[in-house]
C-alpha positions, -999 to +999 in steps of 0.1 A: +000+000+000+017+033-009+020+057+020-001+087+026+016+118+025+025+139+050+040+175+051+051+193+080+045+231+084+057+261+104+044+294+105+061+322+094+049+344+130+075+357+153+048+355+180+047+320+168+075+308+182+065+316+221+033+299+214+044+267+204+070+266+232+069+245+258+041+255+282+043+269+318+052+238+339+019+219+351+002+228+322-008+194+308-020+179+341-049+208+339-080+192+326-091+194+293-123+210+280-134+226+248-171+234+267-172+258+290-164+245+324-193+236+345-196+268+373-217+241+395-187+219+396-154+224+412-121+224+399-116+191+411-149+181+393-166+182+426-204+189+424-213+226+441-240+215+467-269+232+477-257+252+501-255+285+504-215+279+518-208+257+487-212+283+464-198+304+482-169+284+482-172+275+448-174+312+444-142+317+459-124+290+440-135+311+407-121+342+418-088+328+426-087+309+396-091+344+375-068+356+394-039+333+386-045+324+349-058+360+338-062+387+360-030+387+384-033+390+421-054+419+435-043+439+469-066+442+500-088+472+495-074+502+512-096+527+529-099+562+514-070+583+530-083+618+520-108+636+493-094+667+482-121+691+459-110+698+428-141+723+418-177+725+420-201+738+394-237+741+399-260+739+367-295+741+357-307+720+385-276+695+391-243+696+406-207+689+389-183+679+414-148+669+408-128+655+437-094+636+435-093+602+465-068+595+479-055+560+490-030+535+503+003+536+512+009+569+520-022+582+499+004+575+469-026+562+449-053+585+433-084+585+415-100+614+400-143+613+403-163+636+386-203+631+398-233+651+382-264+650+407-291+662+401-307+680+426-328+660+452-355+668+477-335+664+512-333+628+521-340+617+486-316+585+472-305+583+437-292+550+418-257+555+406-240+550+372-205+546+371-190+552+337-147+547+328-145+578+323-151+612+338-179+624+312-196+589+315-232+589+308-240+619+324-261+641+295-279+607+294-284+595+331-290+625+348-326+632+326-335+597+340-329+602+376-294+589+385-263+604+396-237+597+369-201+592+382-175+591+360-132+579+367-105+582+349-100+545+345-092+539+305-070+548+277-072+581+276-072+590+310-054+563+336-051+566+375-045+532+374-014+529+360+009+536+390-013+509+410+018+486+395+046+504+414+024+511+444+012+476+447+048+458+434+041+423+455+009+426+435+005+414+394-027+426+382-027+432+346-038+470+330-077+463+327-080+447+361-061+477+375-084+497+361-116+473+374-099+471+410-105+510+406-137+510+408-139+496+440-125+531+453-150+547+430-178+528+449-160+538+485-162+575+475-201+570+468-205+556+499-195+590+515-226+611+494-258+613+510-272+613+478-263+581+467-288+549+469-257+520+478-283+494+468-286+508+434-253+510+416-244+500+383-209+503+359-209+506+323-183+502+297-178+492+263-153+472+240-127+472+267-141+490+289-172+464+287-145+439+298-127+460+327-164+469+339-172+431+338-145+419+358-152+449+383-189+442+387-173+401+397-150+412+420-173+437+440-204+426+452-216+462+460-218+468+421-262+457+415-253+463+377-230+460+350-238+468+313-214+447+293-211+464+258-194+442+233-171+432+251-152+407+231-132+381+251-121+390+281-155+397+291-187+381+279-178+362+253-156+329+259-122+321+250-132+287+238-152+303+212-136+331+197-103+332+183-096+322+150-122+290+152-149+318+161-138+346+132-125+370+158-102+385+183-093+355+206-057+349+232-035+346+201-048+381+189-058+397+220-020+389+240-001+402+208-018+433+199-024+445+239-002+423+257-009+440+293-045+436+294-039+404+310-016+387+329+013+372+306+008+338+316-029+339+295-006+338+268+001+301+272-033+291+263-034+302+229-046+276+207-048+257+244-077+274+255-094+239+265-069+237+293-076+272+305-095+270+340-120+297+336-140+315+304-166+338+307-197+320+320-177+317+351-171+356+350-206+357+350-219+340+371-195+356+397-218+383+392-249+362+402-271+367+417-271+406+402-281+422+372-259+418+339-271+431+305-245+415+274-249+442+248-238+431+217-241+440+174-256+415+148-223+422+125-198+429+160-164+419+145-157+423+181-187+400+196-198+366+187-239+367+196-236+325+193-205+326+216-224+346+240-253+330+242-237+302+251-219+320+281-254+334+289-271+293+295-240+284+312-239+313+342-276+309+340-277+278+365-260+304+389-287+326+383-316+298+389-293+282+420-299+318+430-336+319+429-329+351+402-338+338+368-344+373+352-313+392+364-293+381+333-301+398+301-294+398+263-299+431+240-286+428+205-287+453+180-281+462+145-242+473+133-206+465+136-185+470+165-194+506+176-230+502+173-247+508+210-278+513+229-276+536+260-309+543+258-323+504+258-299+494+283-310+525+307-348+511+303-335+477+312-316+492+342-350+513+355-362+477+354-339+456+375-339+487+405-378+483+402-378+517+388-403+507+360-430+477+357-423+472+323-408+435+312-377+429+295-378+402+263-347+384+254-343+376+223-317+348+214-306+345+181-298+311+187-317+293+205-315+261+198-320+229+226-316+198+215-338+180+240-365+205+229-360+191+189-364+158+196-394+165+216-409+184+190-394+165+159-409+130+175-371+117+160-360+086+181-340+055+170-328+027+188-292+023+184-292-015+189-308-017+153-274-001+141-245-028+147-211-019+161-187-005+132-151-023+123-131+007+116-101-018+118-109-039+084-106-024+051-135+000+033-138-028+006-116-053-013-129-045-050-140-012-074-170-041-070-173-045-037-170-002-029-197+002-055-223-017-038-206-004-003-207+032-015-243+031-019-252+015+020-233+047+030-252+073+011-285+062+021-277+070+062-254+101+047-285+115+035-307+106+062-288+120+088-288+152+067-326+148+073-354+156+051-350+183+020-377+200+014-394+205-021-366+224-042-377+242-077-351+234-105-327+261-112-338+268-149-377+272-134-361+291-100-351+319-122-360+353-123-385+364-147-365+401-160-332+407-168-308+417-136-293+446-133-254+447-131-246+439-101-213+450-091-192+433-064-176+445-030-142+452-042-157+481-069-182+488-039-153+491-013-136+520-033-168+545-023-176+552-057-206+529-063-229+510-044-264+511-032-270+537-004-303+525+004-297+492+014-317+481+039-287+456+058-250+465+060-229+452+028-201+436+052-179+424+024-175+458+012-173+474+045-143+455+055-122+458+021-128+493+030-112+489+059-082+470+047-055+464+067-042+432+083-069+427+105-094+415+081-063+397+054-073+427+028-041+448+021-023+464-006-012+457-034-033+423-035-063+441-027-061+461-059-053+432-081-087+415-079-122+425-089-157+408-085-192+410-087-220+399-072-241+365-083-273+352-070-282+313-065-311+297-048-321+331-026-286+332-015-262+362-028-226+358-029-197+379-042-171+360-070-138+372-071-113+364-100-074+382-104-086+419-120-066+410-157-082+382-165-086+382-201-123+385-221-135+351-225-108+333-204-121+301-182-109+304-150-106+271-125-130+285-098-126+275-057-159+276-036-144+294-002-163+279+028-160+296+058-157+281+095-179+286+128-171+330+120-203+348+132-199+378+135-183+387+097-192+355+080-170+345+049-146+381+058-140+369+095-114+390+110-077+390+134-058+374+103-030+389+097-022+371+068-036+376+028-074+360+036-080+330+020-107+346-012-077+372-018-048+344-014-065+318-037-073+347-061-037+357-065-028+328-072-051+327-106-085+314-097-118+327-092-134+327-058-169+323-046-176+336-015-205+338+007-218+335+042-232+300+053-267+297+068-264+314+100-234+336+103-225+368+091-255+388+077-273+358+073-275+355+112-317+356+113-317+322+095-309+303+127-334+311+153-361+295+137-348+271+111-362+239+133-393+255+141-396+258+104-381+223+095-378+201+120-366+171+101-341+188+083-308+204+089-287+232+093-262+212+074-285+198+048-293+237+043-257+246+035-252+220+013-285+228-008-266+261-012-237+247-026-256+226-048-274+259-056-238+276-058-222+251-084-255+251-106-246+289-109-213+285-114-212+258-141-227+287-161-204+316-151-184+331-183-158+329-164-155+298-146-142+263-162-175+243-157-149+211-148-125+226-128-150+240-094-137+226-062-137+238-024-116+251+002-133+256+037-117+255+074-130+242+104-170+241+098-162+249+062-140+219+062-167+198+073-194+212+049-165+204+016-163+165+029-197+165+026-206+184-003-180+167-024-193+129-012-229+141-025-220+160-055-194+144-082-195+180-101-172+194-070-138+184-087-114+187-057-119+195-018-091+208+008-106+207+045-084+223+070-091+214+108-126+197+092-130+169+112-121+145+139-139+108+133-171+110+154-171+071+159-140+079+185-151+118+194-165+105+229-165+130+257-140+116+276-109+128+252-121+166+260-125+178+227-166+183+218-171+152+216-193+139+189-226+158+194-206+189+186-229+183+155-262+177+174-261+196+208-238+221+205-239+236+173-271+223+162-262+214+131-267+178+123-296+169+152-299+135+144-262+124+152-276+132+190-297+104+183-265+084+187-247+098+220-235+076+243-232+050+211-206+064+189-192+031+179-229+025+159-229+054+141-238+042+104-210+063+087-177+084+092-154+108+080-134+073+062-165+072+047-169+104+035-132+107+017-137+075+004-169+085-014-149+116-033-123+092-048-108+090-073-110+131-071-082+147-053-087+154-013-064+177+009-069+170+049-045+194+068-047+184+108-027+208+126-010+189+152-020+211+181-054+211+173-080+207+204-108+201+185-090+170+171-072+135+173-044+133+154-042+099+154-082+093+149-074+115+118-046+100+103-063+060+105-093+082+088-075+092+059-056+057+056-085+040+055-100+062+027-066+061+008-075+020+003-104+030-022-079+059-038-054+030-042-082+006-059-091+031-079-052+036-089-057+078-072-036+071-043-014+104-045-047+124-052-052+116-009-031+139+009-025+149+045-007+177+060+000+178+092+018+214+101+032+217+141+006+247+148-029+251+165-064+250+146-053+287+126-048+292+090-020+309+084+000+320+056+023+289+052-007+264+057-025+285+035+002+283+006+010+253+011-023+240+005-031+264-029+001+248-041-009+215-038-043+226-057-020+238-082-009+205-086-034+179-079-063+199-095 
């Protein structure tokens, strides 16, 4: 049997290098997790009891776990030492007062405070705001009846940063400086008669939503906190985001602003399954008081799905806590930027009972699998499905695959579940003739466009933008156009290099994005050429769009099984690639026989797929695609095989199988095998916590058996480069050269 092949790669990163070192010492004896750890467990997998003094212990265990994997250590409040007036102005029925506290040793640290109150009838109490910053809220607050106080805790104005030399047995990173601040802040309140104690809230956004997070955590006196977008660090989890979730992440987050946390968070980049805490346990330090997570549809910053999950996690905290309605969701139209003060005041007046009025969450995705297969009425009985032997060949004969091929497609496609009724393409089509439709590179220069569309064109936004962040920079940005195309209700944008010659057939690659939703197909945090402006470089045209579900395509989500029940998520995405090729194949500038794809993670999954079902895909290369569910069980800490099913909701009826992996009718062997004698990259990064290595590599070897009888065996590839579950440059290269070869 020829050998597969394998090629090792390394990054081209200088941060690189410090994250594939060797990592702090204990690191691999922490457990391993790619859910969010349990906040009703302890570390030590302990169950928190009932008890008001077990959570409270398990409370305690959460703080000092922040503390010494992200935060630093925090010193012992100090009392206020002195308040010295700065000035005093009175307005049109409130007061300005800025004062300067001073505290610890030797009233070395300071704080400057600037309230607004508005004038009260004598004994009246106010609720409090407390804002980063000295202006805060106040034009805003004040008209609703609280006393805004603003500090200088952030960028532009810092009384934190000498905490580090006046604190040096003490390593607490910039923004939990800036959050231990507030503490001080809330001491100074305590002095003004004004002031309701019971009724005070902090609000910050971007990173001042994740300083004002970890602030509201750390001091119970805070009722409130208004979490706007914060990004990781705050609200949205680390296991998550990053480059898996399409946006800032460890990686990201510890290069660009390396003092926000703690160096040692560092270590956990592309690790972040070991890492002890994530932001559901941030959360539900806060329990059992109010939290509002503010966050955009298209928030490069945000992930809504990452957030949501955070929210069901810390939500046991908040029913353990008998306070069910304390934790809230607003989400709201734009990028990162967009914001609500107005919204999250209403929800405010509601949790200090200053207004009757009931808050609605709405979750974009809601899905429960439970609740499906309650609804669906799906069940099986796995003991009609016999126990697989993954050790034994695929098939011995072209023959004997032939008929085996087809026992696999049957389950294949009902696992996909049920496809609705689909109109052919040719009676699909639009009665007049379309206008021309010009694509996001031609949009991106400002000079054309549509300035009454009714949802933001993303794609064009961010080539706007440019710069390494989002992978679109000169001069390759300037060497492709594109234009929009339209299949099956979906739009999409096809790229090709910008002097391709009149009537020239270009081999065309389908990009496929992964689990990136905020920005869909753009995603964002490269720092390398993105994949659409890397593949078109290299001579082909690119279709890109965003999948079912992410990017500006977020509404489909919420109510897809409440529409279809017995369908899928993935089923959906793969009718849109089927839709996708059908438009394609009559593109004046695509080679009809030359369409393939190229997805990561999710979009790795979905190409497997797509190119077992549809023999018209003429090539696939899945980068961190899969792991073999068979062995995916939830003891090897990675999602474990209902990643499909009850986490992501994308495939329910796998779920039907958990707890019986080994009786699942088909795997990923199976898959590959069906796309023979067509060529197939795998890349399996080695560090990759969303896979096995070794579950991978038997996957593919077992599939290269049906290559080999079908005399394809070097069409079979995989590359295994010694980095995390990222796509950078060299992976990416590497893999468009093996196109280049084997397509």
């Amino acid at each position: 049997m020829k050998k597969i092949v394998v090629c090792c790669l390394l990054g081209i990163f200088v941060a690189q290098a410090s994250l594939l070192a060797e990592q702090a010492p204990g690191f691999e004896q922490l457990p391993k997790s790619n859910l969010l750890p349990d906040p009703l467990k302890f570390f030590d997998g302990r169950p928190v009891g009932d008890s008001p003094a077990d959570w409270r212990a398990r409370r305690n265990e959460i703080k000092q776990l922040f503390e010494k994997y992200m935060l630093g250590t925090f010193p012992p409040k100090p009392p206020i030492g002195n308040s010295v007036l700065l000035d005093e102005t009175a307005g049109e029925n409130y007061l300005v007062r800025n004062v300067r506290v001073e505290f610890g040793p030797q009233n070395k640290g300071s704080v400057r405070i600037r309230v607004i109150i508005p004038n009260v009838a004598n004994g009246e109490k106010l609720p409090v705001m407390i804002s980063p910053n000295l202006d805060g809220w106040g034009s805003m607050v004040i008209r609703r009846g609280y006393i805004s106080a603003g500090y200088a805790g952030n960028d532009f104005m810092d009384d934190a940063e000498l905490l580090k030399d006046i604190y040096p047995g003490y390593d607490f990173a910039t923004l939990p400086r800036r959050a231990w601040l507030a503490q001080i802040v809330v001491d100074y309140l305590e002095t003004l008669p004004e002031v309701d104690m019971k009724r005070i809230a902090i609000n910050g956004y971007s990173r001042d939503g994740k300083m004002a997070t970890i602030a509201a955590a750390f001091d119970e006196r805070i009722a409130a906190v208004l979490a706007g977008s914060t990004g990781v660090g705050g609200v949205v989890p680390w296991r998550f985001a990053g480059e898996r979730g399409g946006g800032e992440g460890i990686e990201s987050t510890t290069r660009m602003f390396p003092t926000w946390f703690i160096p040692r968070l560092r270590d956990f980049a592309g690790h972040e399954d070991r890492l002890p805490v994530d932001a559901n346990l941030l959360l539900a330090l806060i329990a059992p008081r109010a939290a509002l997570l503010e966050w955009g549809y298209t928030d490069q910053v945000a992930n809504g799905w990452a957030m949501e999950q955070a929210y069901q996690s810390a939500q046991k905290v908040y029913q353990r806590l008998r306070q069910p309605d304390r934790m809230s969701m607003l989400a709201i139209p734009g990028f990162h930027g967009s914001n609500d003060p107005e919204a999250s005041l209403d929800w405010l007046d509601i949790q200090f009972g200053r207004s009757d009025k009931q808050w609605v969450n709405h979750f974009v995705f809601p899905w429960n699998f439970d609740q499906w297969k309650a609804a669906s009425g799906s069940n099986i009985n796995p003991a009609d499905f016999p126990k697989q032997n993954t050790t034994t060949p695929l098939a011995s004969s072209t023959t004997d695959w032939a008929d085996k091929a087809k026992s696999i497609l049957a389950p294949i496609k009902w696992m996909l579940g049920d496809t609705p009724i689909r109109l052919n393409p040719s009676e699909a089509a639009p009665m007049r003739r379309a206008a021309p439709s010009y694509g996001p590179t031609e949009i991106g220069k400002g000079t054309i466009g549509n300035p009454g569309q009714l949802a933001p064109d993303v794609p064009s936004w961010v080539i706007a933008t440019g710069g390494p962040s989002y992978g679109w920079s000169a001069p390759e940005r300037d060497q492709v156009t594109s234009r929009r195309i339209h299949f099956g209700g979906v739009t999409g944008d096809l790229y090709y290099p910008i002097d391709t010659p009149e009537g020239a057939k270009l081999p065309t690659v389908i990009w496929l994005h992964g689990f990136h939703y905020p920005l869909g197909y753009m995603w964002v945090y490269r720092s390398d050429l993105h994949p659409v402006l890397a593949l078109a470089k290299a001579g082909y045209a690119v279709l890109a769009y965003d999948q079912s579900g992410f990017g500006t395509r977020w509404s489909e989500a919420e109510q897809f099984y409440d529409r279809f029940p017995h369908w899928s998520r993935l089923g959906k995405m793969l009718e849109d690639l089927h839709n996708a090729v059908d438009a394609l194949q009559t593109d004046t500038v695509v080679d009809a026989n030359q369409i393939s794809v190229f997805g990561y993670t999710l979009g790795g999954t979905l190409g497997l797929y797509a190119a077992a079902l549809d023999e018209r895909i003429a090539g696939v290369v899945s980068i961190s695609g899969f792991t073999p569910m068979r062995s995916d069980t939830p003891d090897k800490g990675m999602s474990g095989m209902t990643r499909y099913s009850h986490l992501y909701g994308l495939i329910p009826r796998i779920g039907l199988f958990a707890g019986h992996e080994s009786q699942l009718p088909y795997d990923y062997d199976d898959l590959i095998a069906l796309i023979a004698p067509r060529p197939v990259l795998i890349v399996q990064p080695r560090q990759d916590r969303d896979a096995n290595l070794e579950d991978v590599r038997a996957a593919v070897k077992r599939a290269q058996g049906i290559y080999i009888l079908k005399q394809a065996a070097g069409k079979l590839e995989l590359q295994e480069p010694d980095d995390y579950a990222r796509l950078t440059y060299a992976t990416q290269d590497a893999a468009i050269q093996w196109m280049k070869k084997n397509m």
